[in-house]
C-alpha positions in Angstrom: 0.0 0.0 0.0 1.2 3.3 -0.6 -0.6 6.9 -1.1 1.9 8.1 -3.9 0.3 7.2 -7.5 4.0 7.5 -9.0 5.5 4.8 -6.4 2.4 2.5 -6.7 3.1 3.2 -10.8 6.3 2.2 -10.4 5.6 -0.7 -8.1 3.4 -2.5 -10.5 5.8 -2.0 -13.7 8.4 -3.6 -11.7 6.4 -6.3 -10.7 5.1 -7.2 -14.2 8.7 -6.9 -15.6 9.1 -9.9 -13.2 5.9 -12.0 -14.8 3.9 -10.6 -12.0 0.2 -9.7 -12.8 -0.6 -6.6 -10.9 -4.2 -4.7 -10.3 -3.9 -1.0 -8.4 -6.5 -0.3 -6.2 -7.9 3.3 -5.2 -10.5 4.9 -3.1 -9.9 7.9 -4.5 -12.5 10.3 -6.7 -10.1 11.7 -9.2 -11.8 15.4 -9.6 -10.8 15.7 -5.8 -7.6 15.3 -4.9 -8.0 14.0 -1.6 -5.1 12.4 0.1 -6.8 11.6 3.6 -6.6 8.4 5.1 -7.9 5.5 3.4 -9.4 8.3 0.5 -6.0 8.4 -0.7 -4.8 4.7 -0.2 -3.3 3.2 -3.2 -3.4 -0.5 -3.1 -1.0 -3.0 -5.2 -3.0 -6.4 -5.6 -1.0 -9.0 -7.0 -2.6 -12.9 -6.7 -2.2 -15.3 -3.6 0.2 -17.2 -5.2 2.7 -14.1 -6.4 2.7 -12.8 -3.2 6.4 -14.0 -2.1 7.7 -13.5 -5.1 6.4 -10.0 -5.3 7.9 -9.5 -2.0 11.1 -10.7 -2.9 11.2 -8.5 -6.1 10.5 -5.6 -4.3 12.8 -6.1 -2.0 15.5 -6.6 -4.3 16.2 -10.6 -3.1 17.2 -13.2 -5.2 18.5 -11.1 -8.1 22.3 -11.6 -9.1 24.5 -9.0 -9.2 26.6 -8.2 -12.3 29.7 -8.0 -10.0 29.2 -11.1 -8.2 29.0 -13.4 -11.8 33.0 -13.3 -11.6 33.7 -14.5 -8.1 
């Protein structure tokens, strides 16, 4: 969850660049701009079985490292 539309954007294209299947959820009315509690909750849905590997991906686990192929 996050209340930033550019972070949960960003969220969900890194998760489908994984093969994750994403669906952003808002409570928002977009002719008012209301960020107040859960009016401005964004919510980044991803299926049951995604959810540790969309954990991991936005964590930044289990990904090698260009630097780390040579040792």
């Amino acid at each position: 969850m996050t209340y930033d539309p550019l972070e949960a954007e960003m969220i969900k294209d890194l998760l489908e660049s994984g093969g994750i299947a994403v669906v952003l959820r808002s409570s928002k009315v977009t002719p008012y701009p209301v960020n107040i509690g859960k009016m401005g909750e964004i919510r980044i849905l991803v299926r049951e079985e995604d959810r540790e590997a969309a954990e991991k991906v936005i964590r930044g686990e289990g990904e090698e490292k260009p630097d780390d192929q040579d040792r």
